[in-house]
C-alpha positions as CSV (number, residue, x, y, z in Angstrom):
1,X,79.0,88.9,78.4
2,X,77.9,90.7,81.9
3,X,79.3,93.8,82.5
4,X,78.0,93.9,85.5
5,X,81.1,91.6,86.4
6,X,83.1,94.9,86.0
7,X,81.9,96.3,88.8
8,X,83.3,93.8,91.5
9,X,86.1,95.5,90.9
10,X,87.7,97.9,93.9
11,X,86.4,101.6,92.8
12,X,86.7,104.8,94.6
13,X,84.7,108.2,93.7
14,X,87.5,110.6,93.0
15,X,87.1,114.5,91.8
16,X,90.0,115.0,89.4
17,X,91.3,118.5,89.4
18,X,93.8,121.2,87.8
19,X,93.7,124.5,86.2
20,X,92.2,126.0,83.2
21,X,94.7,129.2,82.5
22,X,93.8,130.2,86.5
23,X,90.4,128.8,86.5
24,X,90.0,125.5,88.5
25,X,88.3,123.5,87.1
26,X,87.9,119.1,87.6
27,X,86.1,115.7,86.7
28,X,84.1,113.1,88.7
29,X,86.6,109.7,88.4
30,X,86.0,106.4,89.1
31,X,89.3,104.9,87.8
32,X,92.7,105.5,90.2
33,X,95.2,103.3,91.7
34,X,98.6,103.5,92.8
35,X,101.0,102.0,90.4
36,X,104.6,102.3,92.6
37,X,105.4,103.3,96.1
38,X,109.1,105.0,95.3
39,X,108.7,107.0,93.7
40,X,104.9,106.8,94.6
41,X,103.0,107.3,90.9
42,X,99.6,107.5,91.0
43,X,97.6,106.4,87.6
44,X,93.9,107.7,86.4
45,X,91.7,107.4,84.0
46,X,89.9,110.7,82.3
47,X,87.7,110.1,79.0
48,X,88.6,112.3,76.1
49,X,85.3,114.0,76.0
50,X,86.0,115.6,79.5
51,X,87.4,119.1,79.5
52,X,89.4,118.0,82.2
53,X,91.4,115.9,80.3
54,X,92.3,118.8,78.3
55,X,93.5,121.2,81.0
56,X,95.5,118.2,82.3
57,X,97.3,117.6,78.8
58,X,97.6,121.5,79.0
59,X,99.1,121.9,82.6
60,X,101.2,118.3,83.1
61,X,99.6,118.4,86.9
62,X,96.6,116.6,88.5
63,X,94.7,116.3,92.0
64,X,92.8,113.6,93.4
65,X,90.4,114.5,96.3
66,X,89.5,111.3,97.3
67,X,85.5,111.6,98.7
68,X,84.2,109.9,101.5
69,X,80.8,108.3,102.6
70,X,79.8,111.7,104.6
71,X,81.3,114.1,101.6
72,X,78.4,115.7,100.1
73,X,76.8,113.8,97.0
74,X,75.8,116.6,95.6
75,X,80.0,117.6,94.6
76,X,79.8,114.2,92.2
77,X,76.6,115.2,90.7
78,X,78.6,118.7,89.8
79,X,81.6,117.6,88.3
80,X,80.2,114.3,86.6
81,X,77.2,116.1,84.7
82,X,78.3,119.3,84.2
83,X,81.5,120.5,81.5
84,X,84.1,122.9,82.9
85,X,84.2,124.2,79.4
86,X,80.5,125.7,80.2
87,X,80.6,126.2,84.1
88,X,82.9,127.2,86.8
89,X,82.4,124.0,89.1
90,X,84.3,125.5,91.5
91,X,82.0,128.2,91.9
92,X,79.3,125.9,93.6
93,X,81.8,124.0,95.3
94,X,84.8,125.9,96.9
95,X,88.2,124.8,96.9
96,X,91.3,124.8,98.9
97,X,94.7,125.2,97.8
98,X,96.6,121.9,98.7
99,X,100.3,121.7,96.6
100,X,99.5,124.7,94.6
101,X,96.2,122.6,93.2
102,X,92.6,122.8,93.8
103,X,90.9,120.2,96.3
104,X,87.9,119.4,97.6
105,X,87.4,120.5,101.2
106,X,85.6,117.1,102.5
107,X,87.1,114.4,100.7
108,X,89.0,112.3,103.3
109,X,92.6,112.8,101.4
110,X,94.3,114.2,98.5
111,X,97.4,113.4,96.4
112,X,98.9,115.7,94.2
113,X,100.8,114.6,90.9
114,X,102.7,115.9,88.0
115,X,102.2,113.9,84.8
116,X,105.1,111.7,83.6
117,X,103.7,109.8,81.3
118,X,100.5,108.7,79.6
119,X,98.6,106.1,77.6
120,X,96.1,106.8,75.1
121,X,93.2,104.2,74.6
122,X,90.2,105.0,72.3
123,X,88.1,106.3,74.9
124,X,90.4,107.5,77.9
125,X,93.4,109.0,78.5
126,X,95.6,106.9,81.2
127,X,97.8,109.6,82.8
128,X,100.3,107.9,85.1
129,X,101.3,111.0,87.7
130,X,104.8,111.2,90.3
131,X,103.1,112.5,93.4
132,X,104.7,115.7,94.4
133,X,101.9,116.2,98.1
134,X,99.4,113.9,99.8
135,X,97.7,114.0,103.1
136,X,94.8,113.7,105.0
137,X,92.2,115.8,105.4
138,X,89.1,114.6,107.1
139,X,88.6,111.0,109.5
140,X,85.9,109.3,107.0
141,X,86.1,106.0,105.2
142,X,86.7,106.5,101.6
143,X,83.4,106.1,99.7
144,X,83.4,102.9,97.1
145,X,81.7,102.6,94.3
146,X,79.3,99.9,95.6
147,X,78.4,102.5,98.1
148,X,77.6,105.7,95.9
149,X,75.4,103.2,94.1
150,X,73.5,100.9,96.3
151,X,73.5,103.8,99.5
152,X,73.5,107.0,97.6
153,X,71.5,105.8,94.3
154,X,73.9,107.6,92.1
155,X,74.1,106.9,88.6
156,X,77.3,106.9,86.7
157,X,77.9,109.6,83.8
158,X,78.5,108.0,80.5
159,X,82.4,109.5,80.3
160,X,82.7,107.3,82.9
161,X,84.5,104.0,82.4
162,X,81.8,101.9,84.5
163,X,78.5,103.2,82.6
164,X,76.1,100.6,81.8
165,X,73.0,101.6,80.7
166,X,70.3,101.0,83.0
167,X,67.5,98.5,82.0
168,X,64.0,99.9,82.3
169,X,62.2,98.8,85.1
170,X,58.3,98.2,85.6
171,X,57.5,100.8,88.0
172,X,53.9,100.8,90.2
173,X,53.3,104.8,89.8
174,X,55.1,107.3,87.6
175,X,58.3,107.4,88.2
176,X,60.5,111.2,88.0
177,X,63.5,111.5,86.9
178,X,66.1,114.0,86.6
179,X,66.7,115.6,83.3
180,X,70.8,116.4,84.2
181,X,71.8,113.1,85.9
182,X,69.3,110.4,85.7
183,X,68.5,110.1,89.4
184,X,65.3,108.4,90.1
185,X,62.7,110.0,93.1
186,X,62.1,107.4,95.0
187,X,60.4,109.2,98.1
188,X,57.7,108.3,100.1
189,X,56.4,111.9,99.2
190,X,54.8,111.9,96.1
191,X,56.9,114.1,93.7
192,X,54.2,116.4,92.4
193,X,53.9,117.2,96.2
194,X,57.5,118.0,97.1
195,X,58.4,121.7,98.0
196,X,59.5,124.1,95.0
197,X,62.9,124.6,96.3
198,X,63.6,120.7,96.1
199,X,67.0,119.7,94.1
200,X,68.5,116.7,93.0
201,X,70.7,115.2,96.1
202,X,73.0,113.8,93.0
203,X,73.8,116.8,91.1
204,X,72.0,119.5,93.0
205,X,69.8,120.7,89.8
206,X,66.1,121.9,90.6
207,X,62.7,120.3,90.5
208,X,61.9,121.3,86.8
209,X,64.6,119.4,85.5
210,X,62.9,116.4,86.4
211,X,60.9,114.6,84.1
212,X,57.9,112.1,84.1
213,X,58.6,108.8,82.9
């Protein structure tokens, strides 16, 4: 079987987001879709390993920021490869208050649900949400999963639905490679040469995370 088949499939890069007693706190997502228009529900998928999925369980209420191809890269690498039960994500990335919720300030939209019902598979939690406040927030085109891949050269976390492992490669120099997400340095620059303040661009960690491979 190819799994690589899987990801023909329509995907979006989503921030999942809600409270932890006050604290926002969210989740990188790859896995949303509206179900119905009217009422509109709005159905995504959070693995049980993510903290968010607990605060959602907690609080009955979910946003989606829904990024696009000019929101910063570096807001996926935060909230798919760090856990809000050890950081404040929020903290590097700032919120605004949109339905009472916590959204990301350059995704292109957001939608706002209240949880009405769920489905529990052996990974994931399917939470199926009645949107309660949607709009748009910045002109951008929504930024696929084919995109934050092939154009961004992210890598996917492995809460995520989509993860495949990546096969080793036979590389013509060392290659670096970061300690937090996986990101590869790819540059033209060699890496040993790159400034001290150099971060990821995926998950904004420094240049001592990375390791040689």
């Amino acid at each position: 079987m190819n799994k690589n088949a899987f990801r023909q499939l329509s995907y979006g890069v989503y921030i999942v987001s809600t409270w932890d007693e006050g604290r926002a706190t969210g989740c990188t997502a790859n896995s949303a879709m509206q179900i119905t228009s009217e009422p509109a529900t709005i159905a995504v998928s959070i693995n049980h390993d993510n903290y968010t999925n607990e605060c959602v369980q907690k609080l009955g209420k979910f946003a989606i920021s829904i990024l696009g191809e000019h929101s910063d890269p570096g807001t996926i690498g935060v909230f798919g490869f760090q856990s809000g039960r050890d950081n404040n994500k929020f903290d590097q990335v700032k919120p605004m208050i949109k339905g009472y919720m916590p959204v990301i300030q350059d995704a292109c939209a957001y939608i706002v649900c209240e949880v009405v019902d769920k489905l529990e598979t052996e990974t994931h939690t399917v939470f199926l949400g009645k949107v309660v406040d949607a709009d748009i927030l910045n002109q951008d085109d929504p930024m696929t999963y084919t995109y934050y891949h092939k154009v961004i050269k992210g890598k996917s976390p492995k809460a995520a639905p989509t993860y495949i492992p990546e096969e080793q490669k036979e590389e013509s120099g060392p290659t670096y490679v970061c300690g937090v997400c996986g990101y590869e340095y790819h540059g033209d620059v060699p890496f040993e040469e790159l400034p001290d303040d150099y971060v990821c661009p995926v998950c904004k960690q420094p240049k001592s995370v990375f390791q040689k491979k």
